[in-house]
N, C-alpha and C positions, 0 to 999 in steps of 0.2 A: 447847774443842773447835772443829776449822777447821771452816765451814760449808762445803757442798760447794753449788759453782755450781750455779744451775737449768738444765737444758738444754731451749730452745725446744721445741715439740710440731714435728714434722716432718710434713711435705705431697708428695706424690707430687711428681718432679722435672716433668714433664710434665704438660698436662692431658689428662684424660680427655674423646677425641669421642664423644658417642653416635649420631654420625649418619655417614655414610659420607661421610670426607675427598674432595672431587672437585679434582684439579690443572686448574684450567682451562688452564692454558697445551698441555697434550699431552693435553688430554679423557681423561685417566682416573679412575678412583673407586675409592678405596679406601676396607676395612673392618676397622674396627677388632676385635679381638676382643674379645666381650662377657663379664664376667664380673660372676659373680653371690657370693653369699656367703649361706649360712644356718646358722644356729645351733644345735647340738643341746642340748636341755634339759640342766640339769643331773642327775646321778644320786638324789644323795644333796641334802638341805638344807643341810648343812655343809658341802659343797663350796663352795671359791670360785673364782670369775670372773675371769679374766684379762683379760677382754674388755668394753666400756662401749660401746651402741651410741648415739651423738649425734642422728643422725636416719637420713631412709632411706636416705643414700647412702653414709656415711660412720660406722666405726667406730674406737673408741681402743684401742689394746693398751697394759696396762700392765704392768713388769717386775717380779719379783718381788726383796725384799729383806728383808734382815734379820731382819722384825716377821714374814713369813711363817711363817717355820721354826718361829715359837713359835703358829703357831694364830692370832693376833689379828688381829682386822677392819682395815680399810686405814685408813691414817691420811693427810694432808694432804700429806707427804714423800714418799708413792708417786706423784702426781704428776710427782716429775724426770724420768722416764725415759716420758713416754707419746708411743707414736706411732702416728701419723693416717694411714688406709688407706682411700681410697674404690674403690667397687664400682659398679657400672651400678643395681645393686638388692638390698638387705639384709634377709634374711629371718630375722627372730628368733624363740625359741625355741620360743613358740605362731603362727605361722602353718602354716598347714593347708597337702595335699596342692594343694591346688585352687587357693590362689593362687601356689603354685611354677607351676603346670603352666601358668596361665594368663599368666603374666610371661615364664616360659622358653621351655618348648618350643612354645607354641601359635602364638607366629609361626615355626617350624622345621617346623610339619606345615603352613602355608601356603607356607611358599618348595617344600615337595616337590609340591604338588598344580599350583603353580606351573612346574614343572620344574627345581627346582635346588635342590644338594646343599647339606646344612647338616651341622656335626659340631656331638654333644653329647657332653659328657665330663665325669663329678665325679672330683673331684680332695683329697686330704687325708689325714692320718694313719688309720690304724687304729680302726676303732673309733668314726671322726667321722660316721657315719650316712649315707654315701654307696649302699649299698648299699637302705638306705630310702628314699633321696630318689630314686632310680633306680626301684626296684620297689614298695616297698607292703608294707604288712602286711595282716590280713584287714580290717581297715576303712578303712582309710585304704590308695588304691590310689594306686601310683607314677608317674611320667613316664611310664615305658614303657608299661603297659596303657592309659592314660588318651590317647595319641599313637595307639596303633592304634582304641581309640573316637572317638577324632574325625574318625581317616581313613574310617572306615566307615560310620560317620554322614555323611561328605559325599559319598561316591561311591554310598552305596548301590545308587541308582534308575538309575545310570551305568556296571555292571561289565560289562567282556566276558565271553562265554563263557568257562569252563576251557577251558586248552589252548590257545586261541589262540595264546597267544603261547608261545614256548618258548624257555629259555635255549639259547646257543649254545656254554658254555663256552669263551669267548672276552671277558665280561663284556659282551655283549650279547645282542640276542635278537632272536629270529625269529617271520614271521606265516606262521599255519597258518590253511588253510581248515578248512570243517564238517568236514568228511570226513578229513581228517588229523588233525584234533583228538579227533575220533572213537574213530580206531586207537591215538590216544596214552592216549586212557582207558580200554582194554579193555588196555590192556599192565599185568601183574603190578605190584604198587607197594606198599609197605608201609605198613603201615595205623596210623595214630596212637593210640593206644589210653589212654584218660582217668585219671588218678588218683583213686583208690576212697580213699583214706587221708583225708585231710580235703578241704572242698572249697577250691579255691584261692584267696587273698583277692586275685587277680587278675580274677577276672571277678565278684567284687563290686562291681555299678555299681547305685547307690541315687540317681546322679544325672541329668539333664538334661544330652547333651551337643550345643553348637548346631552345626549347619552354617554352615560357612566359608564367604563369598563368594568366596573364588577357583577354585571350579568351572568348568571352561569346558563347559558342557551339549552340544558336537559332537561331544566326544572320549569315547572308552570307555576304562576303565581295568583293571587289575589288578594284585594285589599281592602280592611275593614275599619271602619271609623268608629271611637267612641268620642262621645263630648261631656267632659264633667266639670260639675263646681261644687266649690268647698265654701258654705257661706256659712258665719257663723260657728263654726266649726262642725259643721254637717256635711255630708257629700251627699250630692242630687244628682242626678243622670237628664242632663239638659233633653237627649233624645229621646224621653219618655214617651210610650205610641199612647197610654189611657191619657186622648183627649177629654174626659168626663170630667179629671179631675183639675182644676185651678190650678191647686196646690200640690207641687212636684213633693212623692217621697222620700224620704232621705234614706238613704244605703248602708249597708257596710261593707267595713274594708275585712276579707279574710285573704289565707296563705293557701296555697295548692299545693298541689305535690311537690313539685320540683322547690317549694319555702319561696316563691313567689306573690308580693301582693297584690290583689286585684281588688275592683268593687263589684261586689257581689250583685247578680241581677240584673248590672248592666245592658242595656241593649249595642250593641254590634251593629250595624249597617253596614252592607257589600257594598261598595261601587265600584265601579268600571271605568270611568272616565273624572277627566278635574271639575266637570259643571257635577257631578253627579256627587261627588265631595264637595264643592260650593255649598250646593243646595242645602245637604246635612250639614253645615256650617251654620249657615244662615238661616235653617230652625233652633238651632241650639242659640245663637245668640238673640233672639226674639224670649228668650227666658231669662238669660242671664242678667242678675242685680245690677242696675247701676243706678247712680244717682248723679246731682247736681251740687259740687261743692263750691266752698270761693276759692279754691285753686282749680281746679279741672270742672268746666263742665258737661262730658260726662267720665266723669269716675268710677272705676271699678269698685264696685264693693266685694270682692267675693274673689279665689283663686280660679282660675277658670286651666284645665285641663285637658288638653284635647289628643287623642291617644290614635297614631297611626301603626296599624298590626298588618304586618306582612304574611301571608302563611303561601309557603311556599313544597313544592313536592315534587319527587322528581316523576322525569316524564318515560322513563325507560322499561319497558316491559319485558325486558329480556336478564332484568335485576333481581332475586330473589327475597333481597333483604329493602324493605322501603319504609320511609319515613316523614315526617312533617316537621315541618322547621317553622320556629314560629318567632318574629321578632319587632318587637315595639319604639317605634320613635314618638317620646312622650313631649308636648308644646303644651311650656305651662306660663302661662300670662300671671305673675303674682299682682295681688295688689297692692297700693303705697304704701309706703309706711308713713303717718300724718300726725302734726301734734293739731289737738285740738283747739288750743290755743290760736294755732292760723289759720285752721281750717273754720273755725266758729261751729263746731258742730254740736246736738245735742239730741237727746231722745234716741230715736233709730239710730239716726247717721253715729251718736258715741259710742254706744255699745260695738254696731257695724268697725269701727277703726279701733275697740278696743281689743274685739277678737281677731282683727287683723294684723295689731301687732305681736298679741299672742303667740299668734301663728309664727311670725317673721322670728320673734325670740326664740321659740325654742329650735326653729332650724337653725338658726345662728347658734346656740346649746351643743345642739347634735353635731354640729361640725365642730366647733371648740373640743368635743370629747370624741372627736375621731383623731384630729390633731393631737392632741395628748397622749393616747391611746398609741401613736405609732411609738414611743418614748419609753411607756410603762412596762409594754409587754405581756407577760402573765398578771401584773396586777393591774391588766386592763380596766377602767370605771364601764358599768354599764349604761347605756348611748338610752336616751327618754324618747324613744321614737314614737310613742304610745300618748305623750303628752299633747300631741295634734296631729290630728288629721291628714295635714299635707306631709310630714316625716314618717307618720305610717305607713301614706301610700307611697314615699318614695323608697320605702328602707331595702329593697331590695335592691337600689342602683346604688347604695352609699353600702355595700355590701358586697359588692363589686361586680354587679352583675351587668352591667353595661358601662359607654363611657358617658360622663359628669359635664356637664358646659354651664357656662352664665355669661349673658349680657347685662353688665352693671350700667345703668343707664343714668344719665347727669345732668341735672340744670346747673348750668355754671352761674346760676345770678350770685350775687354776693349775700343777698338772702336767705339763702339755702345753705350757707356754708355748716352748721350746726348739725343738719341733716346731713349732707355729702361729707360732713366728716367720718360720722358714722357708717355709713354705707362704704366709705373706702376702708375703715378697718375691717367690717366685712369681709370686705373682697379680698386683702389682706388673708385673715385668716384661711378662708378659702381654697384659696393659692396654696396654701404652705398642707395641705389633706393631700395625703397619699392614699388610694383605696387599691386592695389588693384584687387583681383581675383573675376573676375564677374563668374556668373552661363554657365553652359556647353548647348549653344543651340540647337535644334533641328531642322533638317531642313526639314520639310513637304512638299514631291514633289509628294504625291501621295501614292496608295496600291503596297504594296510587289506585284513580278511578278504573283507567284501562285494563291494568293487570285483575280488579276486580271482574271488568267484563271478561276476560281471559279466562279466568278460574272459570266461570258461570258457564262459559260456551266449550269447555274442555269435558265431551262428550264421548270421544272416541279417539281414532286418527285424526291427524290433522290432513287438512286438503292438502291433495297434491299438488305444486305452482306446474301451470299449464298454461298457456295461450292458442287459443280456440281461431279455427281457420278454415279454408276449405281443403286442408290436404287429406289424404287419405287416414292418417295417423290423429285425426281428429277424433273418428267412432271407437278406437280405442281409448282415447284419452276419455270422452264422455262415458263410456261402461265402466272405468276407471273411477269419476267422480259421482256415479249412479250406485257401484258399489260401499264407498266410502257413506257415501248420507245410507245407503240402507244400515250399514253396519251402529253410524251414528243415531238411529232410529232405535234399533233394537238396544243400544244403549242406554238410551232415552229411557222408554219403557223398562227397560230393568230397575232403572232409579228410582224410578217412576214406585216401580211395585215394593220394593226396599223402604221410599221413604211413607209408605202407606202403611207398611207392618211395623214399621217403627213407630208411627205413630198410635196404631193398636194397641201393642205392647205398654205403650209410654199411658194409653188411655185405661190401661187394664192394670198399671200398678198405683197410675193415682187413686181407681174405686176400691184399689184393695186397703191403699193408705187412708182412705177415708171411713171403710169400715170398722178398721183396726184404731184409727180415731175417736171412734161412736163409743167403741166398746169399752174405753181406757176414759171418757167422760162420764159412761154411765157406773164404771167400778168407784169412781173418785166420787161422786154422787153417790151411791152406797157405804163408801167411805165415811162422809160426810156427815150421813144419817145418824151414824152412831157415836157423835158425841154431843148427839141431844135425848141421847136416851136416859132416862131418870136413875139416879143413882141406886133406889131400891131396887130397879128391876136387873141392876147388875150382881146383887147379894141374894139371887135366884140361887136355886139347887143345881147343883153340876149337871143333873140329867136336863133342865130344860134348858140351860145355854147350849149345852152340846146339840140339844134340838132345835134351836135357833140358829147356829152357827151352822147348821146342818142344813138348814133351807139358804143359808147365805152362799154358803158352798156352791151352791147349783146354778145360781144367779151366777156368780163368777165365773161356772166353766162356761168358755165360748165353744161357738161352732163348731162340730167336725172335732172335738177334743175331749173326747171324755174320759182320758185316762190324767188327766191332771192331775186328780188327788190320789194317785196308784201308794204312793207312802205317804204316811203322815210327816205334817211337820207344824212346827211352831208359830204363832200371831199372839201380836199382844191386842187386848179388848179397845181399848183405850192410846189415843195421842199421848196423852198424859202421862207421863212414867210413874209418878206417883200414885196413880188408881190402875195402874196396870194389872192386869193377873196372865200371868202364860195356860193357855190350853193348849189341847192335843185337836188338831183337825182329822177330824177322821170319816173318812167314806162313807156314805149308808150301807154298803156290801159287807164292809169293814166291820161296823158294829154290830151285826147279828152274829158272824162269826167270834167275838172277842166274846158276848155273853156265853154262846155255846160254850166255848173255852173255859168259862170262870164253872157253868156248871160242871164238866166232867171232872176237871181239877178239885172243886168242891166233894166230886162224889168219889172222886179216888183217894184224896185225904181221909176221908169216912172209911172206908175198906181197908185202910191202911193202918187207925186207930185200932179195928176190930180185929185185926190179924195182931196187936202188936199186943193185946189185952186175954186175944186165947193164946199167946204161946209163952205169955207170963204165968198164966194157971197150970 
């Protein structure tokens, strides 16, 4: 029997940075994207492992052969074919919720407290527990609830008012004073209403969770949820308030100022509290697609998106310069990647998995032409982010506008190995995308609330600080703060009478702009008229155009203007250049005088014939 050559254990082509690449020569810094990798237990005891994990960084994949098919345990010869795939950090089959959350996502809810955007995304076949590693079961709670307990637990003692701040549907947002925020909470708004069915094993927290030190204690914060999904390669807005309609709209994705993607018309939801983000949870997912395959029964069919936006502002009134800071931690649940073949799918459910691999291909595309891209240089290719949906909306983190994460998630059965081999070249590629870290921008929507009431209440003097007693030096201090508000009175009233005449004024150039309006529609309507007038009656005699032109005239001068036609000047009859004829406009004052003129000149030529005829005799 020929023996079959051993083939080396293979190593990622590149290494893995865990720290942000900096080019000192052009001072910039770049970030690698972090990926992570965890293992879902196996089902059954007599399932076996395709997967050997070495230590914490680094796992073996081994192929299946021959000895398989009969059921037998691995032998010394499954060896030839193993290969070596390192991760940032490997999570095998018993570690807990608690120290995913604390590896993954817990430096992602300090870059947002911080002001800058992070993307989280699991990534993996059907079936491989990404949807648990995302959300939670009843005891064990997911990334997502565990990210809004930590953010609430740091800003608690720190939140603005409701309402302060309000979206602008433009993917920023706006500062409202007391009083606007006010009228914003007495407006009709649909009421969140709790699930009675069991309680959710989302706001089961049995734990201790700590405050972050990247607090900044000046600023005040608040925090807004959105919930999307990408099905079919459409985006829907799970939070949709028009309950009338069934059937949720689909969106789109556009760019804002700052070359930011957002979906368009989304609704935003404030909360305050983790139940108050539960709840907008667990509307959104009362919409979201799933179904019943023979791998998973229930299945994602759809990317589901769930967008946490910090908008934070400082709290100092004694600052001149103020601003809004606005920053996004995006949790996105992708769905499996499935052959049809094992799933038995057909009708809905194929299309469903065909545009979900769609999807999964061309992000696997986009990152392959960011990789290559760092190489080319100026003959950079350009990235197809436009080919789907999900890379549309992520392209401004693959741009470098926040930090990049993945949890590659894995069933190690030996039946899946076809699948996880793929998904490890993945993560592979992945790995090896450098994205260049742009600066953390600022979004200027305006002065912080206070300093707004500040502006409003700056009347006059400011009060005097006094503490009021029974000493003597009290009734000074009070004819003190008695003169102060009268002075602030009379201030009052002057603005008072100021912003009245302003508004007179303002009222007296709009009727003038309206009349000057009228006047210049009804000339263009005269305008109009004459180039329906019959072409015979333009091959008129000079004197009765001039008498036409002459009633036209008059129509034309406005108001208050009667020296318009003081000299004559030029018009053509006619739009038309080719039936055009230039006249003379001429005044009616004008034209008596010009005949006078033709007769005397008439009769002095005459006088001047007869002097030139007797002094030839």
């Amino acid at each position: 029997m020929k023996q079959i050559p051993r083939t080396p254990k293979r190593i990622p082509k590149t290494p893995r940075n865990q720290s942000p690449v900096e080019n000192h020569s052009h001072n910039e810094v770049k970030d690698t994207v972090n990926v992570f990798c965890r293992l879902r237990p196996l089902q059954l005891e007599v399932d076996l492992s395709s997967l050997r994990v070495i230590d914490s960084k680094t796992i073996c994949m081994n192929s299946p052969d021959q000895q398989l098919q009969d059921h037998r345990p691995y032998c010394r010869q499954q060896q030839q074919n193993e290969i070596l795939y390192k991760f940032k950090d490997i999570f095998e089959s018993d570690a807990s919720q608690r120290e995913v959350f604390a590896a993954v996502a817990q430096p992602l809810v300090e870059n947002l407290i911080r002001g800058r955007d992070s993307l989280l995304f699991t990534y993996g076949v059907t079936g491989s527990g990404k949807t648990h590693t995302m959300t939670g079961d009843l005891r064990n709670r997911g990334i997502l609830p565990r990210c809004l307990d930590q953010l609430f637990c740091t800003i608690a003692d720190y939140q603005a008012k409701k309402f302060i701040f309000k979206p602008d549907k433009l993917n920023g947002f706006e500062i409202l004073t007391e009083k606007e925020a006010l009228q914003e909470q007495l407006e009709p708004r649909r009421k969140l209403v709790m699930t009675r069915r069991r309680k959710s094993a989302l706001q089961m927290s049995l734990e201790m969770t700590p405050i972050l030190p990247a607090l900044d204690e000046e600023n005040m914060y608040s925090v807004f949820i959105t919930y999307i999904e990408i099905y079919n390669n459409s985006v829907y807005d799970l939070l949709e308030l028009d309950g009338s309609q069934k059937i949720l709209q689909s969106r789109i994705i556009r760019e804002d100022a700052t070359h930011r993607m957002y979906v368009h018309g989304v609704n935003e939801m404030e909360v305050k509290t983790v139940q108050e983000a539960i709840q907008v949870f667990q509307m959104g997912q009362k919409r979201k697609h799933m179904a019943h395959t023979t791998l998973n029964q229930e299945s994602s069919r759809s990317h589901s998106v769930f967008n946490i936006r910090l908008v934070q502002a400082p709290n100092d009134t004694q600052s001149n310069e103020q601003s809004i800071t606005v920053s996004q931690l995006s949790l996105v649940d992708l769905a499996g990647s499935e052959r049809s073949s094992k799933t038995k799918t057909t009708g809905v459910r194929l299309r469903e998995a065909g545009n979900i691999n769609n999807s999964l291909m061309t992000l696997r595309t986009c990152l392959e032409y960011l990789r290559e891209n760092q190489q080319l240089g100026n003959n950079a290719k350009k990235i197809p982010y436009r080919d789907s949906k999900l890379t549309h909306m992520f392209k401004s983190y693959f741009d470098g506008e926040g930090q990049v994460s993945m949890i590659v998630c894995i069933n190690p059965r030996i039946e899946n190995y076809d699948e996880n081999l793929q998904v490890m070249k993945f993560a592979e590629i992945t790995q090896e995308v450098q994205i260049l870290r742009t600066g953390t921008p600022a979004h200027p929507k305006g002065k912080a609330p206070n300093l707004k009431a500040q502006t409003q209440l700056s009347l006059g003097p400011d009060f005097p600080s006094c503490q009021l007693s029974n000493l003597p030096e009290t009734k000074s201090q009070i004819q003190e703060l008695k003169s102060c508000l009268q002075q602030r009175s009379e201030n009052r009233k002057k603005l008072i009478e100021i912003l009245h005449l302003n508004c007179d004024n303002f009222r007296r150039m709009l009727m003038k702009m309206n009349e000057d309006n009228r006047t210049m529609m009804h000339s263009a309507a005269l305008m109009g008229n004459k180039e329906n007038i019959p072409r015979q009656k333009r091959s008129q005699s000079s004197e009765n155009v001039l008498e036409n032109k002459k009633n036209i005239a008059k129509a034309f001068v406005p108001a208050k203007q009667p020296d318009i036609f003081a000299t004559p000047y030029q018009s053509r009859l006619n739009y038309n250049s080719s039936q055009a004829n230039l006249l003379y406009f001429l005044h009616c004052k004008k034209l008596d005088d010009i005949q006078k003129w033709k007769a005397n000149a008439g009769l002095i030529a005459e006088k001047d014939k007869t002097e030139k005829k007797g002094s030839a005799f």
